[in-house]
Every structure is written in C-alpha cells, then in structure tokens.
Residue, then its C-alpha position, 0 to 999 in steps of 0.5 A: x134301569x141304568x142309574x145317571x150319577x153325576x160328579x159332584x163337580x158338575x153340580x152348579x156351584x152355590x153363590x158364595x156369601x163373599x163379597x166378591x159374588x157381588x161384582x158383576x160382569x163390566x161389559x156385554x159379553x162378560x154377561x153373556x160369558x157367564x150366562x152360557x157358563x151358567x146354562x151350560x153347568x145346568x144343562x150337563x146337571x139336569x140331562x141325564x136325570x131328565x133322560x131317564x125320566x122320559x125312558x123309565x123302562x129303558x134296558x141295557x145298553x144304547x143300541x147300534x145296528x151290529x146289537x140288534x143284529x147280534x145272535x145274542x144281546x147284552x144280558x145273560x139269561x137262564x130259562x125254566x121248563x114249564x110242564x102242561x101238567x102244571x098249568x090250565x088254558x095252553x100247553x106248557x112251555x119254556x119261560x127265558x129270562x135275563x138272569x140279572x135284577x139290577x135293571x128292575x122288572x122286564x116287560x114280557x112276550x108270549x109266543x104261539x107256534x102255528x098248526x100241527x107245530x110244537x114249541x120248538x119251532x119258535x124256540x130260537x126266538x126265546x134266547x135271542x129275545x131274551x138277551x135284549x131285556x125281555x122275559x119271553x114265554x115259548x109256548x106249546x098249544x093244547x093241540x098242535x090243530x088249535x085254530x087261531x081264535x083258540x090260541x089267542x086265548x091261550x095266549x093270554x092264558x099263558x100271560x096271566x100264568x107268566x105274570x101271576x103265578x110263573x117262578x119269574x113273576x117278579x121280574x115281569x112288568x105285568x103294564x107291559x106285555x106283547x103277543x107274537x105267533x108263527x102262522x096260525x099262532x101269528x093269527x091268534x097273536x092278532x086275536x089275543x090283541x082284538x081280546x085285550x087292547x092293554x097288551x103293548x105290542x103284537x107281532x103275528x109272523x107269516x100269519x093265517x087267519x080266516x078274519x081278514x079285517x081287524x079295525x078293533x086292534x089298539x095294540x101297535x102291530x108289526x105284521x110279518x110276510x113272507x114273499x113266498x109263502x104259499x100257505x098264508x100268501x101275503x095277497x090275502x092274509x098279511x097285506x089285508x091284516x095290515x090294510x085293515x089296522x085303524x089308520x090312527x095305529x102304529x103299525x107297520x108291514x114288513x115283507x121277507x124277500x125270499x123266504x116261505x110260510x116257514x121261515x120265522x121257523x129258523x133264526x133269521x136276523x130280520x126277524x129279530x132285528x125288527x121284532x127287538x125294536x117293535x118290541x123295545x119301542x112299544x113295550x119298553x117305550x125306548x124311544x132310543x129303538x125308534x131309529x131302525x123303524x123310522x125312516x121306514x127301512x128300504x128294500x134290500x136283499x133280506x126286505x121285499x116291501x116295508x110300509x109303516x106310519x112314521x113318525x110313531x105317536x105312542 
C-alpha cells in the first residue's frame, strides 16, 4: 500500500508560548483570514492519511483509461507452474503474481477454462491481471467435460491450494478473492460464488449453465456476453444469469459487439478493461476503479449493451 508521507511543513504549527500568540485578529476578516489558514493547514495534514484509511487494499498507481487498457499494468510479475500431481480437487495450473512486496499481500483470482479446453485458452488473462496487483491462478480442470457444478468446486478447490499451501500463499489476502471462467467455466464461477458468499467478486465470461436463475449469489458479479455466441446465446444463458441476480446485488451485464462463444480465448481489451475494474472495485474495495463502471459505459463499436445498478453499495 502506497505509504502518504507528509512534510513537516505541512504539519500545523504548535501555538507558541510567547506573548505575541496572544494577540488576536483586530477585525472580521483578520478572523476569518486566519481561520481558512487554520483549516486549510488541517486539511493538507489530515487528507492523505484519511484517503488510505478509507482505500486500505489500494495497488499501485491511480488508474487513467490508457492503464486499464494497457497490455500490461504498473507491477512486474513472475509465475510459477503448479503440476496436477501435486494437487487434489483441479488440474494444476499456473499461478502469476506481482513480483514486488512492497504493497503488501494482493487479493486473488481463480480462473476455469470452459469444456473440452485447457488452461491455455484463458492464459492471457494471467499476465495481464496480474500486472495490475492481482495473484491470479490459471487453472486446468480435472477433465477438459467437467460440467459446471464440478468446476465451481474445483474452483474453490484451487482457492484453498492457492491460499494455504501455494509457494505464494503469503502474498494472498485469503479476505479477499474472486472467481472468473470461459463458458462452462463462466458457469461454474457462478456456481462457486452460489457455493461460497465470502468470495469478493465473480465474472463468468460468455458463460453456459443448464441453472438459469441464480437469486442465492451475494457476491458482485460481472456477466460477460457476447452478441454472436451460438454456443451459450445470450438470449437464454448471460441475460437470464444477470436477470435473476437479487436486485440488491452489485452487478452488471456487459454484452461484447461482434464477438462469438470464443472471444474471452484471445486477449481482447474490453474484457480486461472491465474484468480490471470489477476486480479492483470489489476485491480491492478501490473506489478510485468506480469511474469506469459508473456511469454505466455506452454502446460503441467493442459494447452492444451495458446494463449495471449504479451507483454500486458495497
């Protein structure tokens, strides 16, 4: 977390003992003068201290549009290999990381690949999350036709590895982490959140699920859609996921124009861009990422439809 130091001339000075510090102002506006110096002095030495009180998990630096559009964000990041073998409950996989422990420990995300796929079709997101202050696990399923019940669990089996016994488990917040998933992965993120209502923030991505209603969720959600998906239609998997979200939820439904089932496959910058801020804004609690959230983004030429409850209450 960054540190707020202040100069010690912005420190209010203490009342000297002379007898000078006795005379007051002779007129109005010498009181009123001296009074705006007074609050002003107090203002410049209490700000920044209450700005990271209210932002404890605060990460790197304030965020403009070009950084969460960027291929890659503010921290350097390194990843390990975790082997199948060495685990129980999912298929091994790669854990990315910020290589730097100066901010403290990083909140966390798991992400599912959907059927027949492997981890490597949702390893661009593991960098590119990553280098914006996340711990993020790619995972691999324990059968590439593990339906989506199957991988919620191993979702959540993957977050206790990741937490408890990972090599990195010392650099993850284990109060704060979120679930993502491609297709039947984005299904079994929702599952995952149904499973366990600590998780932080969920983003299923062009999801399929045969459970269409998912009023029991307490976890802000970001569902994902894509205009052209013949696979899960949004028709009858993304719009009723988002329609059957408790109204009292954070949420929001973000359609993709021009893209299939298998877009979330390739690096594509609306994805990040908004996974980064849902991510930021409900694991990181960083109210600074509320802006490209709120007011809901418009349609354009990457956007079919945003809807969204704004502002968000969590």
């Amino acid at each position: 977390m960054q540190q707020h130091l202040l100069p010690s001339h912005q420190h209010p000075p203490h009342p000297s003992r002379s007898r000078t510090s006795t005379a007051r102002p002779r007129t109005l506006a010498g009181l009123l003068t001296a009074a705006a110096a007074t609050a002003g002095l107090l203002m410049t030495a209490l700000a920044p201290g209450a700005q990271a009180a209210d932002n404890p998990y605060e990460r790197g630096p304030a965020p403009t549009n070009a950084s969460i559009e960027a291929s890659r964000g503010s921290y350097a990041t390194s990843q390990t290999s975790v082997s199948s073998l060495a685990v129980s409950g999912f298929g091994g996989g790669t854990i990315h990381y910020p290589t730097s422990t100066a901010d403290g420990t990083f909140g966390a995300v798991v992400i599912s690949p959907g059927f027949t796929a492997y981890e490597s079709s949702i390893a661009w997101l593991g960098p590119r999350l990553a280098s914006q202050g996340f711990v993020v696990f790619t995972i691999d399923t324990n059968t590439t036709l593990d339906q989506p019940d199957s991988r919620g669990r191993q979702l959540l089996s993957a977050l206790d590895y990741l937490t408890q016994r990972s090599s990195v488990r010392t650099r993850v917040d284990a109060s704060r982490l979120g679930v993502m998933g491609h297709s039947m992965g984005g299904g079994g993120s929702l599952e995952a959140a149904k499973s366990r209502t600590s998780l932080k923030a969920a983003i299923p991505l062009t999801g399929w699920n045969t459970d269409k209603s998912w009023p029991e969720l307490r976890t802000p959600t970001l569902v994902v859609g894509a205009d052209g998906d013949t696979v899960a239609p949004v028709a009858t998997h993304s719009e009723p996921f988002y329609e059957s979200l408790p109204g009292s939820l954070d949420k929001a439904y973000l359609e993709l124009r021009g893209a299939s089932h298998f877009t979330p496959n390739s690096s594509n910058t609306t994805i990040a861009k908004y996974s980064i801020s849902w991510l930021k804004r409900f694991i990181d609690n960083d109210t600074r990422y509320e802006q490209f959230l709120c007011p809901l983004p418009q349609p354009s030429l990457t956007i079919a439809e945003y809807r969204g409850n704004c502002p968000h209450t969590a």
